[in-house]
N, C-alpha and C positions, 0 to 999 in steps of 0.2 A: 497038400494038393488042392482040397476044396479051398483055402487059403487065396492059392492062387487063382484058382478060376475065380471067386470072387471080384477079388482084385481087376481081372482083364475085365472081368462085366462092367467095374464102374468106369474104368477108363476108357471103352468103347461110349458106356450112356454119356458122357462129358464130352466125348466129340461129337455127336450129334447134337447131345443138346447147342455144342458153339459153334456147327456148323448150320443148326437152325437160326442163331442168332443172326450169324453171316447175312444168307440170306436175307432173315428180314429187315436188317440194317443197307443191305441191295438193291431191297424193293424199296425201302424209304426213299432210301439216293434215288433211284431209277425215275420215283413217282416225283419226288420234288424238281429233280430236271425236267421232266417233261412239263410242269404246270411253270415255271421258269422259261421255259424254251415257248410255251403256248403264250403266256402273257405278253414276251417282247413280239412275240409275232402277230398278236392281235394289233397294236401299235407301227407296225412296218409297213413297207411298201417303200414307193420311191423318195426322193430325199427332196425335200422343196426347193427351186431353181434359185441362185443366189441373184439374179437377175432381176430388179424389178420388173414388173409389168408395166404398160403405159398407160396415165390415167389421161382417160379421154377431157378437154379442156371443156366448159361448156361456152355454148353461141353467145354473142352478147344481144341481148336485146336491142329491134330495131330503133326504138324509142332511145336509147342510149349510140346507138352506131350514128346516127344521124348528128351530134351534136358533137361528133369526132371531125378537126380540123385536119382532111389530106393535103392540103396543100398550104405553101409559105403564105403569109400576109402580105400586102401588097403597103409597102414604105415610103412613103411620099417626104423628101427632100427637099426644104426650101432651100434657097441660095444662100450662100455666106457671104455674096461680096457686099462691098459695102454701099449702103444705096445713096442715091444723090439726095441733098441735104434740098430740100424746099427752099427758096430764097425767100430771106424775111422781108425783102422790100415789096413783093407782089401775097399779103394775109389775101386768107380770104375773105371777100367780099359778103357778109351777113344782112340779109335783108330789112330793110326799115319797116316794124310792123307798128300798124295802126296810124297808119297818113292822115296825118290833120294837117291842114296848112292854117297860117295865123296874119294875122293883119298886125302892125304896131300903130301905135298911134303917141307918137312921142318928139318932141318940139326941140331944137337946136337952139342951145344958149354958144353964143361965142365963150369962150376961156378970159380968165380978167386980166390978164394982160394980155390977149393979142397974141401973146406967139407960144408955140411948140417949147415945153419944158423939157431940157436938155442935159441938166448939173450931168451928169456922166459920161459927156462928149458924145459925137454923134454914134449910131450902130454900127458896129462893123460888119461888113459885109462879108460874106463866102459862098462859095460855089455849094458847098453840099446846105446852106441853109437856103437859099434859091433853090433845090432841087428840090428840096420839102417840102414848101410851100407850095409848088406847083401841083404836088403829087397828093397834098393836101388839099389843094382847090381843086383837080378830080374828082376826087374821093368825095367831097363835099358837092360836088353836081352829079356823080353819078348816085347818090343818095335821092338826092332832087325829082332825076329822073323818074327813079322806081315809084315814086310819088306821084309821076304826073306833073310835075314842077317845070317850069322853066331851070335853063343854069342862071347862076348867079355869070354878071359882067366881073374879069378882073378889071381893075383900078387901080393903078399905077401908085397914085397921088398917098390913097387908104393904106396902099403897102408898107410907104416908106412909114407913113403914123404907126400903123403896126410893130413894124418893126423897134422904132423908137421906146414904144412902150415896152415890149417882150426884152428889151436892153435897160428899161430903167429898172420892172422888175427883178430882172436876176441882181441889183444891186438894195435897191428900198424894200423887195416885198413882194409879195402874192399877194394883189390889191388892183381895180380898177381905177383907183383914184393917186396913186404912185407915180409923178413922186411927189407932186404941191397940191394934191389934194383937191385938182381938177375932174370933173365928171369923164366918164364917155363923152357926155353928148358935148361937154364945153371943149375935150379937145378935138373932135370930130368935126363941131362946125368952126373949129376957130384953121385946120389944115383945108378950108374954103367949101363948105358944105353948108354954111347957114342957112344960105336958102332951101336946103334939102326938107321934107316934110318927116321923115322917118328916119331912123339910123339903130342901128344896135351891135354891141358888141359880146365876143366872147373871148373868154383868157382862159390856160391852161399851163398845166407844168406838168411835167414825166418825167420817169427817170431816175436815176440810170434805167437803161435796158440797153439789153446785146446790140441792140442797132439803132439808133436815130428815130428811123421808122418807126421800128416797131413800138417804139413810147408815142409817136405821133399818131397810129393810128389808133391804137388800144384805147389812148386818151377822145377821139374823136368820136369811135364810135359809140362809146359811153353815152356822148353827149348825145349822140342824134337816135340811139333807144332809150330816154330817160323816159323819164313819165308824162301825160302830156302837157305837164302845167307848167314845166322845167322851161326857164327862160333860154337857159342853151339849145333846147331842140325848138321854141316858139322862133329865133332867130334863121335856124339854120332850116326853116320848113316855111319863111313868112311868106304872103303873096305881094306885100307891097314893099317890101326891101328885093333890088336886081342887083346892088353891086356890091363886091368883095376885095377888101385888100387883105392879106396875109402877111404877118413876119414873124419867122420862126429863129430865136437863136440857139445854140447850141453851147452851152456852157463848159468850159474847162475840165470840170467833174462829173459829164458825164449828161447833166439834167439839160431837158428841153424846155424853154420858154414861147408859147407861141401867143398869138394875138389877133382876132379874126376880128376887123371891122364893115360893116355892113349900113347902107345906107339907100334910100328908095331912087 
């Protein structure tokens, strides 16, 4: 009997003693969920908006706004059509600088035979070398002009010589003395100028160029801005030479032959 009571005593002390365990395995859990439950709740509250916010842009500086182009460029459009070609027969006219006018003083031998050297038959004539000449003797007094000058007289008689000779050189030479070896002045007074006190000539070749003209004048005005010692411009600016013949020809290939003779 005391056996048994024994017995119940230990079994009663063993369930208290693992009902006190209980518990304080109760309290633990209890106490660790609440410091769990406190922790995520220190961290809570509402849940950030998935929304971004707007960020404000900033002003731009006036100093910078000012040099911002509002409005288009203004586009200027020249024309495409095609414009009128300048006619080469009217260059411009370039002014004669430094006018000195010249006196000659140079004496007429007749030619030793007496007559106009010929070997290449006479010049032939044409309308467009006549029109050159003419536009060539202009040209040559409107020079004149700007100077103060009298015009030069055309001369009928000096043309045809000119031209004879601008016909012998396209065959013998770029030469005054072409084609037997006669002066200026011997064929000059020998086509009836002897008695003349002054005379002077000038010869010239161009060419090719695009137009006729344009080798005639290119070539002229060379001569009348040369330097001032230049026999071509002392002729074409003299005071005691008035009269002018011209003969211009125009060659097959292109090249201009001209012939200015001049006499007091």
């Amino acid at each position: 009997m005391f056996v048994k009571n024994i017995c119940w005593g230990l079994l009663c002390l063993s369930l208290i003693v693992l009902l006190a365990a209980c518990g304080s395995e109760a309290a633990t859990r209890s106490s660790s969920s609440s410091y769990i439950a406190s922790n995520s709740l220190s961290h809570s509250g509402p849940r950030p908006s998935l929304t971004p916010t707007s960020i404000p842009i900033p002003s731009i500086p006036s100093h910078l706004v000012t040099r911002v182009r509002t409005s288009k460029p203004h586009i200027s459009i020249s024309s495409t059509a095609t414009p009128t070609p300048t006619p080469t027969s009217t260059p411009t006219q370039q002014p004669v600088s430094n006018c000195v006018t010249f006196s000659n003083d140079t004496t007429l031998v007749p030619a030793k035979n007496g007559t106009l050297a010929a070997p290449y038959g006479p010049a032939p004539v044409s309308a467009e070398a006549q029109q050159l000449s003419q536009q060539l003797f202009q040209l040559i007094n409107h020079d004149r002009a700007a100077c103060g000058l009298s015009p030069f007289a055309w001369n009928a008689t000096l043309t045809d010589g000119a031209l004879l000779h601008s016909w012998n050189m396209y065959h013998c030479g770029f030469s005054h003395t072409c084609p037997d070896g006669s002066t200026p002045y011997q064929r000059i007074a020998n086509e009836g100028f002897a008695g003349d006190s002054d005379c002077g000539e000038n010869i010239a070749m161009a060419g090719p160029y695009p137009t006729a003209w344009a080798g005639v004048y290119s070539v002229q005005e060379s001569m009348a801005h040369e330097s001032l010692g230049g026999w071509h411009r002392i002729h074409l600016f003299s005071t005691t030479l008035h009269q002018i013949g011209i003969g211009v020809y125009v060659a097959p290939d292109g090249g201009i032959w001209f012939t200015e003779d001049m006499v007091s």
